[in-house]
C-alpha positions in Angstrom: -100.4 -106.5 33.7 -97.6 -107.2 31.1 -99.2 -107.8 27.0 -96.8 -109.3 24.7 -98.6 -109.3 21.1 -97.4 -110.7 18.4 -99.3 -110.8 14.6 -98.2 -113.1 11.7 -99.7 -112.1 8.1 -101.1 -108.6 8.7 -100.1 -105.8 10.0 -99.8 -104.3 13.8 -101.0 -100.8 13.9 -101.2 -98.7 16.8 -104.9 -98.5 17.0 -105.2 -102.6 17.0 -102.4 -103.3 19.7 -104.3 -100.3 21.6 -107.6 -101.9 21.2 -105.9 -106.0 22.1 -104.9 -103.9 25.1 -107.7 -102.0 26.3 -110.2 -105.2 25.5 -108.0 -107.5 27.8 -107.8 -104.8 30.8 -111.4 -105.0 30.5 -112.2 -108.7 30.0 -109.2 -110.1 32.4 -107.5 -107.2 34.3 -109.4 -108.1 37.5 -107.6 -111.3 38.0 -104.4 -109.6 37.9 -102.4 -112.1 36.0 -98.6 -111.6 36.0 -98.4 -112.2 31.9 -100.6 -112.4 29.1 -99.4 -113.1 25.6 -101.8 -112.4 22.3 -100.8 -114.0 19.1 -102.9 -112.2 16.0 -102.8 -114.0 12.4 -104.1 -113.9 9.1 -104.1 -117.6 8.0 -105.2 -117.9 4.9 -103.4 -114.4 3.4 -104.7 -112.6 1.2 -107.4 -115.3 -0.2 -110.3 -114.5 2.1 -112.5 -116.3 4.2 -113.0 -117.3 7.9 -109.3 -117.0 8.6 -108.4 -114.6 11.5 -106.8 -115.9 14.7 -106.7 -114.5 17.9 -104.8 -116.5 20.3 -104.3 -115.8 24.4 -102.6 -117.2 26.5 -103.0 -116.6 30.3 -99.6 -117.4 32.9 -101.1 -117.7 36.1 -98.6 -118.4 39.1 -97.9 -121.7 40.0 -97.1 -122.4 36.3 -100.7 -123.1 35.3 -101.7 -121.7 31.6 -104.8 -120.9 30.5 -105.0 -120.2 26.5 -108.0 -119.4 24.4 -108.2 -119.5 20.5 -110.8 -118.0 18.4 -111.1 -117.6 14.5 -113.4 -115.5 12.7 -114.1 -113.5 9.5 -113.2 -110.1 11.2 -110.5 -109.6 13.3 -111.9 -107.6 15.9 -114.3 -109.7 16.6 -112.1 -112.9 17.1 -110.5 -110.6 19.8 -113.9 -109.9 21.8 -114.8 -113.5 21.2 -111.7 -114.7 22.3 -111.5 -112.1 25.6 -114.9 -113.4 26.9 -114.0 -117.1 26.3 -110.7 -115.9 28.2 -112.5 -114.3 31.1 -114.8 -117.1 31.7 -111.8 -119.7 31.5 -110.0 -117.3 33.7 -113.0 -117.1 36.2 -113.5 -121.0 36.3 -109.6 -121.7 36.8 -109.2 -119.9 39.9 -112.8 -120.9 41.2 -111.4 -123.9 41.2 -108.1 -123.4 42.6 -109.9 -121.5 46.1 -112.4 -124.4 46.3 -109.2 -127.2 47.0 -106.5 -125.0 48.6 -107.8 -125.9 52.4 -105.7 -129.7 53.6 -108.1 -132.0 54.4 -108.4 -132.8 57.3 -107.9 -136.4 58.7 -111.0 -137.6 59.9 -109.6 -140.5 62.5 -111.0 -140.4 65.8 -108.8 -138.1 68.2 -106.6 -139.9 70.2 -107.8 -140.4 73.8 -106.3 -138.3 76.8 -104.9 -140.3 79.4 -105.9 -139.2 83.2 -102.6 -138.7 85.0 -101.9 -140.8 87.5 -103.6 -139.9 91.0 -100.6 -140.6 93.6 -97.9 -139.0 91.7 -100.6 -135.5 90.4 -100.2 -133.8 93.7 -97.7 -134.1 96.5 -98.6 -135.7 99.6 -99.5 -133.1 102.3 
């Protein structure tokens, strides 16, 4: 599994890209997704408040996305938030894709067998 992070307004240390990783391996590494991407941000700056984004966002194959968005007061937490909400979306996506992959079948009547013809079945003996 491939995780692209990106942060805009604070600053990507080692310990929070390895804890974005090893919270998603957790949360969404059964489903073994080809690509996740995780956009971190600090929107309000330096002013304070509710105000940090965590962002996912989920390829799956077939070119369906899944993405989840979470803001809190503390940054860690946005990221747990957001990797539940993620595995839940995650879980109820491909529920739904296994429940309508079957063709339906067509429920017309079968068409009848015609009887083969008695004289021209079997040779004369």
């Amino acid at each position: 599994m491939h995780i692209a992070i990106q942060s805009n307004g604070l600053v990507l240390t080692e310990g929070l890209r390895a804890y974005v990783h090893r919270r998603l391996k957790t949360s969404v590494g059964w489903a073994l997704t080809r690509r996740l991407a995780v956009w971190l941000s600090d929107i309000n700056g330096p002013r304070g408040g509710r105000d940090k984004r965590c962002k996912i966002q989920i390829s799956l194959d077939h070119g369906k996305t899944v993405v989840i968005e979470n803001t809190e007061e503390d940054l860690y937490v946005a990221i747990d938030r957001a990797a539940d909400r993620a595995d839940r979306a995650l879980a109820r996506e491909l529920a739904r894709r296994r429940a309508f992959t079957h063709e339906k079948l067509d429920m017309a009547e079968p068409p009848e067998l015609s009887e083969p013809a008695a004289d021209s079945a079997r040779p004369d003996t």
